[in-house]
C-alpha positions as CSV (number, residue, x, y, z in Angstrom):
1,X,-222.5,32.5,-38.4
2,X,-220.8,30.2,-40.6
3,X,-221.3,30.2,-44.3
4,X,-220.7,27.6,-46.9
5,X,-220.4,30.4,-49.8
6,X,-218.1,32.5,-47.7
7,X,-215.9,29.2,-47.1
8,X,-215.9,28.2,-50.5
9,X,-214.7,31.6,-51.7
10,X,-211.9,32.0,-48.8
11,X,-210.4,28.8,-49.0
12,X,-211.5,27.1,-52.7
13,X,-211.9,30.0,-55.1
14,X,-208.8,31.4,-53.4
15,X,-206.4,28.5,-53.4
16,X,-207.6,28.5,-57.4
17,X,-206.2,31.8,-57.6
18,X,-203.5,32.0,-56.2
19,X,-202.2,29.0,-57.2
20,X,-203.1,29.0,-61.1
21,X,-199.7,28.6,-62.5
22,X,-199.4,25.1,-61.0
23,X,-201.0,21.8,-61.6
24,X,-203.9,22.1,-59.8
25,X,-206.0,18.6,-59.1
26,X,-209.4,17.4,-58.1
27,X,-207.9,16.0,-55.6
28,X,-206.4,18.9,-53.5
29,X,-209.3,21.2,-53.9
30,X,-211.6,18.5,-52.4
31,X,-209.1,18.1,-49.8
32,X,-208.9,22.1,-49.1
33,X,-212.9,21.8,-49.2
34,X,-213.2,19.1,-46.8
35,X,-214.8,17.0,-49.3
36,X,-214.6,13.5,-51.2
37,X,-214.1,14.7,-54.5
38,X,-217.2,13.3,-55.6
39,X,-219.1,15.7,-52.9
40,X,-216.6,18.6,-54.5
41,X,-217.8,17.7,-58.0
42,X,-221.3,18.5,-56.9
43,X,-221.0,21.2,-54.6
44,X,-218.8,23.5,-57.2
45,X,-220.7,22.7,-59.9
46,X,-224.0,24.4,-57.9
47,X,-221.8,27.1,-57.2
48,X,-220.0,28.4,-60.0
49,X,-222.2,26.3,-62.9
50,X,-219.0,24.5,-64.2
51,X,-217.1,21.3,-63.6
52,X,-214.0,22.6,-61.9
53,X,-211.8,21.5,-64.7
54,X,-214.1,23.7,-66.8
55,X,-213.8,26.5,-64.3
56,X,-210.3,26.0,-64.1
57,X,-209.5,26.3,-67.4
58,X,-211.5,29.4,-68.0
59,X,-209.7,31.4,-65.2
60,X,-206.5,30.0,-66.7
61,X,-207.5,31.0,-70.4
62,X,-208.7,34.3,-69.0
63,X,-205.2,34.8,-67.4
64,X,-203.4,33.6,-70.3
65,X,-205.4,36.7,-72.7
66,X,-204.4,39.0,-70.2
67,X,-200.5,38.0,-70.3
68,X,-200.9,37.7,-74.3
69,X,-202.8,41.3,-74.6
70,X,-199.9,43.4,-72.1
71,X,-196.9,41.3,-72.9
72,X,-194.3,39.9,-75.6
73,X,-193.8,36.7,-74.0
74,X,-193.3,33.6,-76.0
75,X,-196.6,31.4,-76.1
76,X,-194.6,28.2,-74.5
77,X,-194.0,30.8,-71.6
78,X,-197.6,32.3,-71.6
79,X,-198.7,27.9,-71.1
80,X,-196.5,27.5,-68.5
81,X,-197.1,31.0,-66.3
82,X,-201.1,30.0,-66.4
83,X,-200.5,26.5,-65.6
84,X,-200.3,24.1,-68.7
85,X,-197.9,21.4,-68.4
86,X,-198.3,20.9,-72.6
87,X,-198.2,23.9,-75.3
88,X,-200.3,21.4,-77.6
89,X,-203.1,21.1,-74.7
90,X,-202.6,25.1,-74.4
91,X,-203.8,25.9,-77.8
92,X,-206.6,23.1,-78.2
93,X,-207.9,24.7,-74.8
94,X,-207.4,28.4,-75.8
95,X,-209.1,27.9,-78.9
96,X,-211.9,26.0,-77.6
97,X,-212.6,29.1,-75.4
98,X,-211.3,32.0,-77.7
99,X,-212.2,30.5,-81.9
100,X,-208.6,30.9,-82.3
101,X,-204.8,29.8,-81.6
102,X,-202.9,32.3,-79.2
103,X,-200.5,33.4,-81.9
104,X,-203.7,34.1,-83.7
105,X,-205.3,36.1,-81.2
106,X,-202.3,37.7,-80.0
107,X,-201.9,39.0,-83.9
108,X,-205.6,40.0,-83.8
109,X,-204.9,42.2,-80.7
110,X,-201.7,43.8,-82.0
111,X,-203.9,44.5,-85.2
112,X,-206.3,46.2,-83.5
113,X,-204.3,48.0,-81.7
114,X,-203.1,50.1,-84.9
């Protein structure tokens, strides 16, 4: 039997995934979905209780802690790799989710890690 969750995760949740490092839009999610993107607004935000620029930028802040935790890569690399197209628009998003700047938290980790 078909089912909308099971579809949503294959195709949607997937194509988010696996395709985080590039620009992303409404648009082509809706499109993957089958959905006008105002139906797609809905729909996602039932399933995963965020708008999906919320939800994207929460995988892609997620991703971007990992890289800053395990590597030494410069932060204008760390934006770029998780999908940012602007290092300003990076850091305003990062801190919004984290309280702090990447450099910031990437010095926190180091400290801690001492």
């Amino acid at each position: 039997p078909f089912s909308v969750q099971v579809y949503f995760q294959d195709t949607v949740v997937n194509f988010i995934n696996d395709n985080l490092h590039e620009t992303i839009s409404l648009r082509q999610a809706a499109d993957i979905a089958c959905m006008t993107e105002t139906s797609f607004c809905r729909f996602f935000k039932r399933r995963t209780k965020k708008s999906f620029s919320q939800y994207l930028n929460a995988l892609r802040i997620n991703r971007a802690c990992e890289i800053l935790r395990q590597t030494n890569k410069a932060i204008t690399d760390v934006a770029c790799i998780c999908g940012f197209n602007s290092v300003s628009h990076f850091s305003r998003v990062f801190k919004e989710h984290t309280g702090m700047n990447p450099f910031h938290y990437r010095r926190s980790i180091n400290e801690t890690r001492f």
